[in-house]
N, C-alpha and C positions, 0 to 999 in steps of 0.2 A: 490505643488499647491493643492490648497482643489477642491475634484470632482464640478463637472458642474451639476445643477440644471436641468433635462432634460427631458421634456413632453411625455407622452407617446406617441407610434408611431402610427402615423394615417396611414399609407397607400397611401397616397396623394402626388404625387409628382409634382415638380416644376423648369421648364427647365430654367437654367439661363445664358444666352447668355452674354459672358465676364465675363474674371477673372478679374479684375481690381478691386479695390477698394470699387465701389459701388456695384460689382456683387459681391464679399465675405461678405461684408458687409449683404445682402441679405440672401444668401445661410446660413450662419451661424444662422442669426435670425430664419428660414425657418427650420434648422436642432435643433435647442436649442427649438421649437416648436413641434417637432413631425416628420415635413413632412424630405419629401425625394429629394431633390434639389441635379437636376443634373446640372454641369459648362460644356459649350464649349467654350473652348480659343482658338483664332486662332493664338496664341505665344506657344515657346514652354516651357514656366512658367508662373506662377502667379503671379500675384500684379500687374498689368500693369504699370502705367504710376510710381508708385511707385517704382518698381525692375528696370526702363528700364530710367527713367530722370527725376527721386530726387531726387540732387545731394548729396551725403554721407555726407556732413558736415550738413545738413538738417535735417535726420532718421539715427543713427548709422546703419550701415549691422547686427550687431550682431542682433537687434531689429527685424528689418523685418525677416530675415531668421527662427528667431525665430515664432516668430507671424505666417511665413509661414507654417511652419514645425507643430504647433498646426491645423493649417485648414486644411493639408492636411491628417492628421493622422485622422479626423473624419468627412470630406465630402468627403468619398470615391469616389462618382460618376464624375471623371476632364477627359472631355474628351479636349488635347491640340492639336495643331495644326489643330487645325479645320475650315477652311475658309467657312463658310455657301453658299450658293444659294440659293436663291428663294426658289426651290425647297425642298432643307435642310428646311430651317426655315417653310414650310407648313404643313411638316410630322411632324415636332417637335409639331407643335402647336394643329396636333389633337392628339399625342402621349399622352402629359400631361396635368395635371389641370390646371395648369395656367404657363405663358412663362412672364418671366421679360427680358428687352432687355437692358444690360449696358455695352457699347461695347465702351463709352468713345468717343473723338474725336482726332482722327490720321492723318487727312487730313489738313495738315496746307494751314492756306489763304495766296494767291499769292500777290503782289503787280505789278501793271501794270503802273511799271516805266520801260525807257531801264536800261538793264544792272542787270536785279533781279534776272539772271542766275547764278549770281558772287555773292549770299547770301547762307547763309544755315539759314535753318528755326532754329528757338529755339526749337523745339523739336528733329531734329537731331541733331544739336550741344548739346545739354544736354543729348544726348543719348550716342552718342560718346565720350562725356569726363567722362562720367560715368565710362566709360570701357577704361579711357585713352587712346584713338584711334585719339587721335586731336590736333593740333596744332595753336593758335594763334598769334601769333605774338606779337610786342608790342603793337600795336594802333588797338581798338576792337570798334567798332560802332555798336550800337544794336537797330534797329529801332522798338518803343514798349517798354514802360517804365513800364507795370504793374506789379506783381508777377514773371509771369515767365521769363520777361526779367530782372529781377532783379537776377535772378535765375541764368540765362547768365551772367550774368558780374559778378556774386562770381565766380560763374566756370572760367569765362576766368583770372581772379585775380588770381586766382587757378592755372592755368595753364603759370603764367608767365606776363599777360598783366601788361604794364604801365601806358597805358591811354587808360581809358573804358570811353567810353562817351553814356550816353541813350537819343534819343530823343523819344518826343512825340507831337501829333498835339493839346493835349490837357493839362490840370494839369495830371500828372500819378496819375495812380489810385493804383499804388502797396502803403504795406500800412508790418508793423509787422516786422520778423524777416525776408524775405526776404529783404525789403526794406533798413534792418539794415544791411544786409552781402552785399549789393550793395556799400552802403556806406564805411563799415570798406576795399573793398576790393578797395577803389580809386576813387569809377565810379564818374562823372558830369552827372546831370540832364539839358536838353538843353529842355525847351516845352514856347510858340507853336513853332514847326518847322514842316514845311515840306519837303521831300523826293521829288526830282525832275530826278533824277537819281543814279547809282551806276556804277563808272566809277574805271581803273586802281589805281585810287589816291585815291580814297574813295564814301562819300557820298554825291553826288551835291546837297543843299538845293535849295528851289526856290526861295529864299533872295540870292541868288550866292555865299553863303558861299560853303565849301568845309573843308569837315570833315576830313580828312586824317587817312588810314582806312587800317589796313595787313586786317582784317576781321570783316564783314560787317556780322551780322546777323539779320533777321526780326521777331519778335512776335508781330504779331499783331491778333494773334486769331486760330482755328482750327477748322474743320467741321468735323463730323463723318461721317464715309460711311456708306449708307444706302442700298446700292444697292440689298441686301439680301429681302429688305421687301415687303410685297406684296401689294397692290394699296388702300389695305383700311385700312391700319395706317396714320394716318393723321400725315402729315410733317407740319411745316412753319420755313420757311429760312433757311432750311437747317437740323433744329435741330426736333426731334420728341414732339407733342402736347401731356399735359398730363395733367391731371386734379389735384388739389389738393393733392389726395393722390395717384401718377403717376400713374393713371390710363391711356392707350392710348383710342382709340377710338371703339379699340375690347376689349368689359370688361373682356375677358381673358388675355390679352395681357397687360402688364408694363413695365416702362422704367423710369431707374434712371441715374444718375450722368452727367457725359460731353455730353452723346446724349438728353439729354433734353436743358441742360442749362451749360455753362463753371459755372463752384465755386468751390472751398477750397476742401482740401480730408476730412474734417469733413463735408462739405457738401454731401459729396457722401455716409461717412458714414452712417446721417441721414435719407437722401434718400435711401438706401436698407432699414433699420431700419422699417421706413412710409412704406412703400412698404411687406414688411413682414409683418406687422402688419393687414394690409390690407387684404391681402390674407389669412393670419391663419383666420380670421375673418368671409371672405367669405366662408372659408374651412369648417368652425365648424359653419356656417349656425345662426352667431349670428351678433349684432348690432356691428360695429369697433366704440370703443371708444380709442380715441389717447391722451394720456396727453397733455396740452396745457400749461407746465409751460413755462415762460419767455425765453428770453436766458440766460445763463450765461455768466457775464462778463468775458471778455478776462485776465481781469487783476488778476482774481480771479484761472485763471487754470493757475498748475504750470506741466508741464510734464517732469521733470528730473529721476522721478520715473521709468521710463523707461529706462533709461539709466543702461542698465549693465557693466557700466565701473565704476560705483559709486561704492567703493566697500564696505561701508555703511554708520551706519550712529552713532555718538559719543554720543545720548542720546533720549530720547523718546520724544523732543519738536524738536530736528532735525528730526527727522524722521517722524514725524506730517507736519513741515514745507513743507513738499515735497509732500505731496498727493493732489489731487485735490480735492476739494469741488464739487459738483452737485448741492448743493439746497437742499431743497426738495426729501426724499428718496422718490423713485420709487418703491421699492422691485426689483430692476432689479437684487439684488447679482452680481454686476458684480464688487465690489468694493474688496470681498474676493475671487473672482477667482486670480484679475492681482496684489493682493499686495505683492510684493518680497518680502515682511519680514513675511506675509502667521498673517500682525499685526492687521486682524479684523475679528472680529467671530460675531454672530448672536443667541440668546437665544430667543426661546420661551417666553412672559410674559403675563399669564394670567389674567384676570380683570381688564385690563386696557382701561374703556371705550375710545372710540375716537383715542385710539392708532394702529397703524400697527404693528402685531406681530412683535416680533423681535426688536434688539438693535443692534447700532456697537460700540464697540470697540474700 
């Protein structure tokens, strides 16, 4: 791998509450700037909802572990098993320059039918079949059609089911390559339906159908616990309030990924990204300027490149094929950090009005 581009050290450090996704995310950005970002995970690893209920046919192992194993070798500061109070997160806050809070949402919502005892949430069944700890039966009812109950029913496909049936009260909103593994593993899409109970036999609709059900599981959302924070971060509905660039309501204090808002892990990675950027900005006492390019089409990123199972590639237009486009460079050099075949380099070019130094390859 060609070395990391790396800002010199400011002295500035920056507490980041949760290993999860959008808090490495963070910390990385935070460390590739200068400053000094310390993690407290209350697990006792990284990557949260990624290491603990992504299901492996989703992110190879080899991938994450890998990925892991680069963030821990140079944000030395992970303090794990760390269950915060009150108390904890007040000292943190006047310890450091600024506190990011990305702690995810672990608290799945209940449904207040009889019989919701006899479900397992989609975050513990996708925890548990991660680590092969579970068993489903033939006939798998997942009430909650979106991403992560799609998620559900590859895994229970996975694990043996014959008939995966998803309802929803609405059209589902799952949408991509989950949607696609729901489908390749069997499931039926059942929406509108409603849930009227969960009984020995399965799932009582309140059209009096009956879904016939070994295992019944509910996604229909998650809350984070907040119980750590102190009275003047402003909450609504559960989830923490944040301005544009997740600022909360203590302009020290931020918050990225599932405890703001549920979205995508490229969502959380963004959100530490905004959030970093923010903060070196306040740090170094200058105006934050954030690029405002478009999105890029979904159709357009290819991520096989990642795959270390590919064991290469038969010519230089295959191996083009496979890398993602951006757009628009950034100068972020992040494009010759992660390329496995180490296929793009970067030249100084002098005198070229209106250009950004440097070319790829």
């Amino acid at each position: 791998n060609l070395p990391l581009l790396l800002a010199e050290k400011t002295g500035k450090t920056v507490a980041v509450i949760g290993g999860g996704i959008s808090g490495l995310s963070t910390a990385w950005q935070l460390w590739m700037k200068g400053h000094e970002p310390c993690i407290y995970e209350s697990r006792d690893e990284l990557g949260g909802k990624l290491t603990a209920q992504v299901p492996k046919s989703r992110i190879p192992d080899e991938v994450v572990r890998y990925e892991l194993s680069r963030l821990k070798e140079n944000l030395c500061q992970v303090n794990l098993r760390n269950n915060l109070t009150r108390e904890d997160f007040q000292r943190i806050r006047e310890k450091f320059d600024f506190v990011v809070i990305a702690i995810g949402a672990q608290r799945p919502r209940l449904m207040n039918i009889p019989g919701a005892e006899r479900a397992l949430s989609a975050l513990d069944f996708l925890q548990q079949s991660k680590r092969d700890r579970t068993r489903v039966g033939e006939r798998v009812v997942i009430i909650g059609a979106g991403n992560v109950g799609c998620d559900a029913a590859a895994e229970a496909g996975r694990l043996g089911a014959r008939e995966i049936t998803l309802i929803d009260i609405q059209e589902p909103a799952s949408f991509g390559k989950e949607r696609q593994a729901a489908l390749a593993a069997g499931a039926r899409f059942l929406y509108p339906k409603f849930a009227k109970a969960i009984t020995d036999e399965g799932v009582e609709l309140t059209d009096g159908e009956i879904l016939p059900a070994d295992t019944v599981i509910v996604s229909i959302g998650d809350l984070p616990v907040l119980d750590f924070l102190t009275e003047d971060i402003v909450t609504e509905r559960g989830f923490i309030r944040v301005d544009e660039n997740y600022r909360t309501s203590d302009p020290r204090v931020f918050a990225v990924g599932d405890v703001v808002r549920p979205g995508l892990l490229t969502d959380a990675i963004g959100a530490g990204r905004r959030a970093a950027e923010t903060i070196d900005g306040l740090l170094g006492d200058r105006p934050v300027i954030l690029d405002q390019l478009p999105p890029l089409d979904r159709a357009r990123v290819k991520m096989e490149y990642f795959d270390p199972r590919l064991a290469g590639f038969k010519d230089i237009d295959a191996c083009a094929l496979n890398c993602a486009s951006c757009g628009g460079c950034r100068d972020c050099h992040v494009c010759e950090t992660i390329c496995p075949q180490n296929a793009i380099s970067r030249q100084d070019r002098e005198g070229l009005a209106g250009h950004r130094p440097g070319h790829r390859h």
